[in-house]
N, C-alpha and C positions, 0 to 999 in steps of 0.2 A: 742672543741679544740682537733684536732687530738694527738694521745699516750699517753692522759693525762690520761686517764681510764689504761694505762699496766702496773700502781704502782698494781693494784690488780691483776697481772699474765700473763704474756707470752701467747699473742694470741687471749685474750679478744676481743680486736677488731676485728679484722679476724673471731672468733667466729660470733661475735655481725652483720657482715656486710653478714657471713653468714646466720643469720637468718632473713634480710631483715631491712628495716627500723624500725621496731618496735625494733628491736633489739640493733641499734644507737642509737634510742630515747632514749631508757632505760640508755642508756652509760650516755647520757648528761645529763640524769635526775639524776641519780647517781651522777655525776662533782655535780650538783647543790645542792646538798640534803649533799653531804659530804663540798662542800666548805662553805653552811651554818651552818655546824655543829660542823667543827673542827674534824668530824672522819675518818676515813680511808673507801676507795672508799668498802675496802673488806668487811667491817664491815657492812655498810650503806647496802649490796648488799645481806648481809645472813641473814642481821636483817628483812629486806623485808621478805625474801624466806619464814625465819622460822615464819612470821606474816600471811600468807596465809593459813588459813584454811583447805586447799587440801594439804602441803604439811606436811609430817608426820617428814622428816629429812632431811636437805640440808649437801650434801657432800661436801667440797674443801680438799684441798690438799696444801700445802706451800713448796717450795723449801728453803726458806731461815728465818733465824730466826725474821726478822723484819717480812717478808709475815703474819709469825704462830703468831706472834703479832697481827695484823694488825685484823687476822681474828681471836683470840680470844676476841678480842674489843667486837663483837657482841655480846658475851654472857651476858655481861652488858648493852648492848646497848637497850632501849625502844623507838624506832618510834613514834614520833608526826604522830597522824593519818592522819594529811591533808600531811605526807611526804611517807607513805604508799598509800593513795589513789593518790598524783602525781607520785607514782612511776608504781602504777597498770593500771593506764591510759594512762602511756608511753609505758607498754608491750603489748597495744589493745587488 
């Protein structure tokens, strides 16, 4: 569903479409993984990041106080593993 991913920041898509379709993929896999979860796309998106092994810190940034909401979600947030391995399979 196109714009449905720009509740997590100005440009995602545009980003996402920059980096090819694996990048889309990841979008829709997100839509799916937050609409089954009831959490915020932002949340659902750094809960992955900070679940990857290689990654030591994920940055964002919030314009707006719901955003810094949205994305402090994650730090409580625990991935079902089969929603980290669909979301790692959407990045290729």
């Amino acid at each position: 569903r196109p714009g449905r991913h720009l509740r997590c920041g100005g440009g995602a898509e545009d980003a996402a479409a920059d980096a090819g379709g694996a990048g889309l993929a990841v979008l829709g896999t997100l839509d799916t993984v937050a609409e089954r979860t009831g959490e915020p796309v932002a949340a659902i998106a750094l809960a992955w990041l900070t679940a990857q092994p290689t990654v030591a810190a994920a940055l964002a940034s919030a314009r707006t106080p719901r955003q810094l909401t949205d994305l402090l979600r994650a730090t409580d947030l625990d991935l079902a593993p089969d929603d980290v391995a669909l979301l790692s399979a959407a990045s290729g």
